[in-house]
N, C-alpha and C positions, 0 to 999 in steps of 0.2 A: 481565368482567375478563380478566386475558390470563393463558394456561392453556397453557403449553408441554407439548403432548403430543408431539410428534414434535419433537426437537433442529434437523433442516433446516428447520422452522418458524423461528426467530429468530436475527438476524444480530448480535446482541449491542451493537447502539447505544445501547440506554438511555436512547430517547425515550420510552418508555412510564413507565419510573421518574421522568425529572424533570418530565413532562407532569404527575402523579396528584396532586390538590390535597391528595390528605389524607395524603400522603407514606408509601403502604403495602406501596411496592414497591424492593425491594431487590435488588443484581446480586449474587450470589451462585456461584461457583466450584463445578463440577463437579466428576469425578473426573478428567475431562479434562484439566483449567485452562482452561475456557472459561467465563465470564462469564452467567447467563441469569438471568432476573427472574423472584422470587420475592414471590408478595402475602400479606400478613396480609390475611387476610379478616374479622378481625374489625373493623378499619378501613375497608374497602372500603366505598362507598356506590353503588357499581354506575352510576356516572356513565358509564361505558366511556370515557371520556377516551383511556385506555391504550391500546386498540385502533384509534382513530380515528387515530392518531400512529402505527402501527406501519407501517415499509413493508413488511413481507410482507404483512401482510392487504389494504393499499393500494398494488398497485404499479402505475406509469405506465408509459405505452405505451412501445415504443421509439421511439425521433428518428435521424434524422438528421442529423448536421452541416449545420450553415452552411459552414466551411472547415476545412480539413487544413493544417496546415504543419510544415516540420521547421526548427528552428531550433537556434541556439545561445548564449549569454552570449558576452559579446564579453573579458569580463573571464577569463583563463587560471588565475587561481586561486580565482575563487568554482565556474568551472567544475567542476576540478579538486575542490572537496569535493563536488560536488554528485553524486547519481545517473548523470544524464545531460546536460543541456547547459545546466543552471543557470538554467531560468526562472520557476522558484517565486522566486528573487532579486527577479529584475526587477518581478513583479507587485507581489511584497511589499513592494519601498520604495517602489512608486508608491503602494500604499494607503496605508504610514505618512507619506509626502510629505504626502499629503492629511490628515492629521489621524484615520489608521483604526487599528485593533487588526488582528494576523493571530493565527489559531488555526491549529495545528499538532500533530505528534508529533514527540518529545523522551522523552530519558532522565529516567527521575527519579534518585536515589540510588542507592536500591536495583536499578537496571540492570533496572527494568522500563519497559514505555513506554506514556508517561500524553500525553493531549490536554493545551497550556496555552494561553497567547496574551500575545502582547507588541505593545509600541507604539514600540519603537524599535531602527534598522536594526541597532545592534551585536549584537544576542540574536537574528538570525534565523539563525544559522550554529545553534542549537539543534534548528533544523527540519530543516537541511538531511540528505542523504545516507539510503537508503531504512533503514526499520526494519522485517524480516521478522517482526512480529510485529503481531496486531491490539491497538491502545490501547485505554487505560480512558479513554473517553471524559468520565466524571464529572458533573459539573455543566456541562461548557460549553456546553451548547444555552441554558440559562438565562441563563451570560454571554455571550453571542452575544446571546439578545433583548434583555437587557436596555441593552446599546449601540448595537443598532439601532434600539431606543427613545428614546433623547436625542440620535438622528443621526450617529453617529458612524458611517466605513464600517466596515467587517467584512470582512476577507477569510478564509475558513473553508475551510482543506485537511483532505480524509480520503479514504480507501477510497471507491469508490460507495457503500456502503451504509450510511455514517455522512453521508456528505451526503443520501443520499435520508431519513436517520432526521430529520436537520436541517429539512429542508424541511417534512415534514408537522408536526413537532413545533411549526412558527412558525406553520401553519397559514394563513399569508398571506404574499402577498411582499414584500419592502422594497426601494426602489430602491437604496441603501447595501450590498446586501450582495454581494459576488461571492463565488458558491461555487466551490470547485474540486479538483474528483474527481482520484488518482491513477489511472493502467490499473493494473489489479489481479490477478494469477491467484490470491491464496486467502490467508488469514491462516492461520499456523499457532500452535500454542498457546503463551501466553505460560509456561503449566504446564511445559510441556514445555522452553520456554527454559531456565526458571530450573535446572530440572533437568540440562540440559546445561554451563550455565555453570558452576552451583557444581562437575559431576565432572570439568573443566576446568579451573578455579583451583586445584581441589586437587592436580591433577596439576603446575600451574606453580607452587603454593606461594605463589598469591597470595588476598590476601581482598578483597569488594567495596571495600573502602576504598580499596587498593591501586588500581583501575583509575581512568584518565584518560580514554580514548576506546573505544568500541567500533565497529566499521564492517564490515558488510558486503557492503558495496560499496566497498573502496579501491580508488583507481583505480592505484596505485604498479604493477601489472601489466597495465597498460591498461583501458580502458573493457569489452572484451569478452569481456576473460577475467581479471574482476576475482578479490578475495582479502579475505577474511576475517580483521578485525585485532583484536587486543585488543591496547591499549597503556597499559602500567603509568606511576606517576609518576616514576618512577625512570629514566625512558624506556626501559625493554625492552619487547619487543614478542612476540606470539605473531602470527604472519604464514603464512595457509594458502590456496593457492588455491582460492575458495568451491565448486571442483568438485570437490573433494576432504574439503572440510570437512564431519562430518557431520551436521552442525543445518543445515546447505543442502542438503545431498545427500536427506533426509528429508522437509523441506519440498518440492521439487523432486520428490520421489517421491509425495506428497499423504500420507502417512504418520499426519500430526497435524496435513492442516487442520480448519479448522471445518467442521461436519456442513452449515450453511447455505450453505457456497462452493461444493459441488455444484449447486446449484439456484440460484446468486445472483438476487437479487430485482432487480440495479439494474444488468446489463451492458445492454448498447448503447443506453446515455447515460440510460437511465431514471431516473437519480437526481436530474434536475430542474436539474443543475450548470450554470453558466455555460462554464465553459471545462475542458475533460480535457488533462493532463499526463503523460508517460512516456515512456518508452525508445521513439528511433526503431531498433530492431531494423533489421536486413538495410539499413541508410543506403549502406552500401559499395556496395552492389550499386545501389540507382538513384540517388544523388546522390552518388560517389564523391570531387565536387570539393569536396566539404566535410566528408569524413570524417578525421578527422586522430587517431582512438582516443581521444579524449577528452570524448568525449558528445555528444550531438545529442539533442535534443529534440524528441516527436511534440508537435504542439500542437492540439488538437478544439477547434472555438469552435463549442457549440451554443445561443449567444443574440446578441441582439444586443447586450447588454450587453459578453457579453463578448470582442464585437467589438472595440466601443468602447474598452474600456479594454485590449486587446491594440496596439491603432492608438496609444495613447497611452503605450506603452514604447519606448525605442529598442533597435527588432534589428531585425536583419535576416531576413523571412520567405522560405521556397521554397515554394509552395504545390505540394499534391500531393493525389491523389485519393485518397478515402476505404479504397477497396477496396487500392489500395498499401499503407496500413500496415494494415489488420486481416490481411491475409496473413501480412504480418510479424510481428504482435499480436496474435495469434485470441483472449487474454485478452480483450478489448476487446469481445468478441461470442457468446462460450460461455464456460460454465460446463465446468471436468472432472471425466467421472465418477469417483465412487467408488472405492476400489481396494480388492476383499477383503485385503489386506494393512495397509489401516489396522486392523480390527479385532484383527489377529495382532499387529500394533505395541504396543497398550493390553494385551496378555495379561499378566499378572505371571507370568513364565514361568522369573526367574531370571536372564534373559541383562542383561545390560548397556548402556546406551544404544547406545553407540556397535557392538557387536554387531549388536544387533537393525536398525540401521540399515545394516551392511556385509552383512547377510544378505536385507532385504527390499527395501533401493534397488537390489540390483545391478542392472545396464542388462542383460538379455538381450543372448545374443548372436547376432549375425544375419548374412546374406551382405551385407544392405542396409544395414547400421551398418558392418561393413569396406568395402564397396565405396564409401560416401561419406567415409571418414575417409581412405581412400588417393587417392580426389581432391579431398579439401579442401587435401590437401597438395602437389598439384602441378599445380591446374586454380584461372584466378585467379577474384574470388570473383562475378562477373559468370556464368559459364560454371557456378560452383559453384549458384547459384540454380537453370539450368534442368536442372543435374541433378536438383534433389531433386525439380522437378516431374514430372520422369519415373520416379523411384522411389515417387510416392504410388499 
């Protein structure tokens, strides 16, 4: 049965819970707010089901890409809510064009973020725009097979490591189904969200009811130096640049990720996906004639499925070598270590979120942080690249 002795053991997908025929595994909330599987054992009939499913204990080798490219949505306002250059869009109406379901994350009610899946184009703006927290994944491995079972496509977006949970969990492949991994650096606790929002609201004097959208990633101050929104019905807004905001600044500082995003089981492509989506970072600097601060999209095609059905969206591709974006993207190819200061984070010490966050994220100060912030400012950003290779 599955025995979580060590927390960087299990990456909280929750294929081992809906895998277990005699239904004796429950996800269960730490003191963290993270997610981990809990068995009655008096249930259990030692099938190991649970283990056979899990991708830590089962992880695949790394891949290689087939192709790189950096792309863009041609459409200015789906762009526009999107992360980056809008092309979870375009894959998604082509799978509902065909008669498919997409699964994704999405807010629930309560402004936590839960896995669902819909079948038609108007409800994919639920998906859209990144959610810095890891999803309750739930039962959708179960509704994923069971669609891919009466043939219907599936197109299934997560973290790598709720796609690689998916994959073992199916246990065989489907031709129907395109998976497709977000780049990922770490989930951070949804505990710790809820935490942050409610000392938040009560500062703005609003309650969950009260909010309309939350985004942290608007693009209203560009693509790369976005802002942190929460906007009420009433339309007022709390508007803060996510570098300054500190449920970013936290995250960004590894503060309260997941124990398992240290040692991720499923970077460089090992999650079985068909095609990887995310932020083309540094775009300005090698493809400049398409950076306009409104996203650009890296796009990894590691099958040839999801070749195929990339050739069958209309965009416009720039192909680009492999090692150009993980430079850009080192997310894509390492795990980051540890920071003894996550531990100091979790201390019940008295201080206050946002406290403990201005005292443990602050950025160190160094000769080599002012000398590239005073030539970020007046060296253009082509010139700005090979500075920083000279300052590693």
């Amino acid at each position: 049965m599955i025995d979580i002795k060590n927390k960087q053991d299990c990456c909280g997908c929750s294929a081992c819970a809906q895998r277990c025929p005699k239904q004796c595994i429950t996800m269960a909330e730490d003191k963290e707010g993270f997610l981990y599987p809990q068995v009655d054992t008096s249930k259990c009939v030692d099938c190991h089901l649970c283990e056979k499913v899990c991708p830590v204990i089962n992880q695949d080798e790394a891949r290689t890409p087939l192709n790189v490219y950096a792309a863009k949505n041609s459409d200015d306002e789906v762009r526009h809510q999107s992360s980056s250059g809008g092309i979870f869009t375009l894959l998604a109406e082509q799978t509902i064009k065909d008669g498919g379901v997409v699964f994704g994350a999405c807010w629930d009610n309560e402004w936590k973020v839960r896995h669902d899946y819909v079948d038609n184009t108007s409800d994919l703006q639920r998906f859209r725009s990144s959610k810095y927290l890891q999803s309750v994944i739930g039962d959708n491995y179960l509704k994923a097979e069971q669609f891919l079972k009466i043939g219907r496509k599936v197109m299934f977006t997560g973290t790598p490591c709720q796609i690689a949970g998916l994959k073992h969990f199916l246990r065989k492949e489907y031709d129907n189904l395109l998976a497709v991994e977000i780049i990922c650096h770490s989930v951070p606790s949804p505990g710790v969200w809820q935490q942050y929002l409610t000392t938040r609201l009560q500062t703005l004097k609003w309650n969950k009811s009260d909010i309309r959208n939350i985004s942290f990633r608007d693009k209203k101050t560009g693509w790369k130096t976005y802002s942190f929104v929460i906007e009420n019905k009433d339309g007022n807004s709390f508007i803060e640049l996510s570098s300054k905001n500190a449920f970013m600044r936290g995250f960004l500082a590894d503060l309260y990720t997941r124990p398992s995003c240290h040692a991720c089981p499923a970077k460089q492509l090992k999650s079985g996906s068909d095609i990887t989506l995310g932020d083309f970072w540094g775009i300005e600097s090698l493809m400049p004639e398409i950076d306009d601060d409104k996203g650009v999209s890296a796009i990894i095609v590691n099958s040839d499925k999801g070749k195929q059905v990339l050739h069958n969206i209309n965009v416009e591709l720039h192909e680009v070598q492999y090692n150009e974006l993980t430079t850009r993207n080192p997310a894509l190819v390492k795990s980051f270590p540890i920071t003894p200061k996550r531990t100091e984070f979790f201390k019940e010490d008295g201080y206050t979120f946002e406290e403990k966050v201005k005292i443990l994220a602050k950025e160190p100060f160094s000769m080599k942080t002012l000398a590239y912030r005073i030539v970020r400012k007046v060296i253009p950003n082509m010139v700005v690249e090979q500075f920083k290779l000279l300052l590693r």
